[in-house]
C-alpha positions in Angstrom: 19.5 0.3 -33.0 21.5 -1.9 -30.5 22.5 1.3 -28.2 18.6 3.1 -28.4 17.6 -0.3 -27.1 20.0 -0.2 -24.9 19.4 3.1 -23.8 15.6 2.6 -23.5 15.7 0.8 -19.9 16.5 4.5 -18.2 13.0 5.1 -19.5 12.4 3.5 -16.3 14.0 6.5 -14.7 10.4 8.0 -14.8 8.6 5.4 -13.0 11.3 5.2 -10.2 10.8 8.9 -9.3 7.4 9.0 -9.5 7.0 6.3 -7.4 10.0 7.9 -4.9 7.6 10.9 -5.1 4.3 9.1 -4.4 6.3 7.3 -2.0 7.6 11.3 -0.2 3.8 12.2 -0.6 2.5 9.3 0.9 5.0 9.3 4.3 4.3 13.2 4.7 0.3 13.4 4.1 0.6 10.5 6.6 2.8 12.2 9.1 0.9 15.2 9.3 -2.5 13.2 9.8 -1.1 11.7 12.6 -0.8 15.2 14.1 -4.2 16.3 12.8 -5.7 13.0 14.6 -3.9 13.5 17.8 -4.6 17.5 18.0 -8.2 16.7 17.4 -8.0 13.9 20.3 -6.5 16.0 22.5 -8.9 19.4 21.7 -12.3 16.8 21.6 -11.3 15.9 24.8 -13.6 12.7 24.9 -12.9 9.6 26.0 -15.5 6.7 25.4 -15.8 3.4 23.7 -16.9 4.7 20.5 -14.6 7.8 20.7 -12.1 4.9 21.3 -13.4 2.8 18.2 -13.1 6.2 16.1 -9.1 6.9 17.1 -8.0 3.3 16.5 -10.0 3.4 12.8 -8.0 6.8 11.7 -4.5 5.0 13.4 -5.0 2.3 11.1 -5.7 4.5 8.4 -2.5 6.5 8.8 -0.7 2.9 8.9 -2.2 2.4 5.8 -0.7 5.5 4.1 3.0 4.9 5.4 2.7 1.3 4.3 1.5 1.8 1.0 4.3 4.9 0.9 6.8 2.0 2.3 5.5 -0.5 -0.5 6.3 2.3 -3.3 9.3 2.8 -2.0 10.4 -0.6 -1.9 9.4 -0.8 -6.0 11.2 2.1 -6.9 14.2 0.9 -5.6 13.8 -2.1 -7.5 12.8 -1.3 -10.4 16.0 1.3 -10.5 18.2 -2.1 -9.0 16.3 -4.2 -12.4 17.0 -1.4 -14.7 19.5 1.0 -14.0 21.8 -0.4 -11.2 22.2 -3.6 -10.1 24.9 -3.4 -7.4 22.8 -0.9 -5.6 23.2 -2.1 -1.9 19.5 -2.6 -0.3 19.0 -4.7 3.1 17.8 -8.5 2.0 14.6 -7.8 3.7 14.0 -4.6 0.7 15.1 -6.6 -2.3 12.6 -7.8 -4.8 14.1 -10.4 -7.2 11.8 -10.6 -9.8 8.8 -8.9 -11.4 6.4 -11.6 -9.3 7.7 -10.2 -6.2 6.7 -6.6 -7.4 3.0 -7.5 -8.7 2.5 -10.1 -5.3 3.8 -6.6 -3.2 1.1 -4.8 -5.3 -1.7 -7.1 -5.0 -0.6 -7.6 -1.0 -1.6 -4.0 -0.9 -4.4 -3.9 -2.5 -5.9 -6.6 -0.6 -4.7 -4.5 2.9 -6.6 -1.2 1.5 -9.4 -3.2 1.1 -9.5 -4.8 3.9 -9.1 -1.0 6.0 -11.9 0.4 3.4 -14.4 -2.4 4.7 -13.2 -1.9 8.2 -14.0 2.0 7.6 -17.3 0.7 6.9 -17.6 -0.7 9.2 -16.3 0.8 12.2 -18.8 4.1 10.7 -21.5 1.7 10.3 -24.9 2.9 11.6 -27.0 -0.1 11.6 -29.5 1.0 9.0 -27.7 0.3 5.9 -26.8 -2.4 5.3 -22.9 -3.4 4.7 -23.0 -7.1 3.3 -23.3 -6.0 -0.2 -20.6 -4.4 0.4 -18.3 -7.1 2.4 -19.2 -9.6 -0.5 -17.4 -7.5 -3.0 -14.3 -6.9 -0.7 -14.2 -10.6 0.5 -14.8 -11.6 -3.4 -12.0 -8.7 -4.7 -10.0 -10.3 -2.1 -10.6 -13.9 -2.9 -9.8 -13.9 -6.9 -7.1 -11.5 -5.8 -5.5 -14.5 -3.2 -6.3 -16.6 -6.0 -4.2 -14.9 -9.0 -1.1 -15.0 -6.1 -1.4 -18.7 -5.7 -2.0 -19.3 -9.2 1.5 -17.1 -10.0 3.4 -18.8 -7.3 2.8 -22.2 -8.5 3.3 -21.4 -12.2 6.6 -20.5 -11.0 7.7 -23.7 -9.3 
């Protein structure tokens, strides 16, 4: 019973490559948007403040997709280091220490994708409908999510 027990921590093996895979899908879909947004730039040929507005909006979502690919990359290779291998060698700036540090990564991101998906909002806003609903649920996401990391971090001191 001892060694199955043992043996069941490489279940994690499953998580790490799918989030290595995620992480691959993530950079790629990202890299190639980049192109798509600067061909279209270039064949539009427009330049103007909205047109402007518009290319900044899709660059920050392309950030968006290589950080949350960075972010799942960083929690594969720590849940592989908790699991699997603990003398793997990452930078200090990659390791995660604790299972705290992976949720606060996770909820860090959540709160960014928010945050873009609002400014999408309102970046393609229109003036007729009308977007505070909408900000009021981000902002209150946002809020209880700030909230659960300050509650973790001071039941941890």
């Amino acid at each position: 019973m001892k060694a199955l027990l043992g043996g069941s921590r490489y279940l994690v093996v499953a998580a790490v490559v799918g989030a290595l895979l995620a992480a691959a899908a993530l950079f790629a879909y990202g890299l190639i948007d980049t192109v798509a947004v600067i061909l279209e730039f270039i064949v539009r040929g427009e330049v103007s403040a909205k047109g402007a507005k518009i290319l900044m909006f899709e660059f920050i979502e392309v950030f968006d997709l290589f950080l949350l690919g960075t972010v799942l990359l960083i929690m594969a290779l720590s849940l592989y280091e908790f699991f699997i291998d603990s003398d793997l060698k990452l930078p200090a700036r990659l390791e995660i220490n604790s299972f705290d540090d992976l949720k606060a990564n996770l909820v860090t991101v959540v709160v960014v994708v928010l945050g873009v998906t609002f400014l999408g909002h309102v970046v393609s806003w229109d003036g007729e409908r009308d977007i505070l609903p909408f900000g009021i649920a981000v902002a209150l996401v946002v809020a209880a999510l700030n909230l659960f990391l300050f509650v973790a971090k001071r039941g941890r001191k």
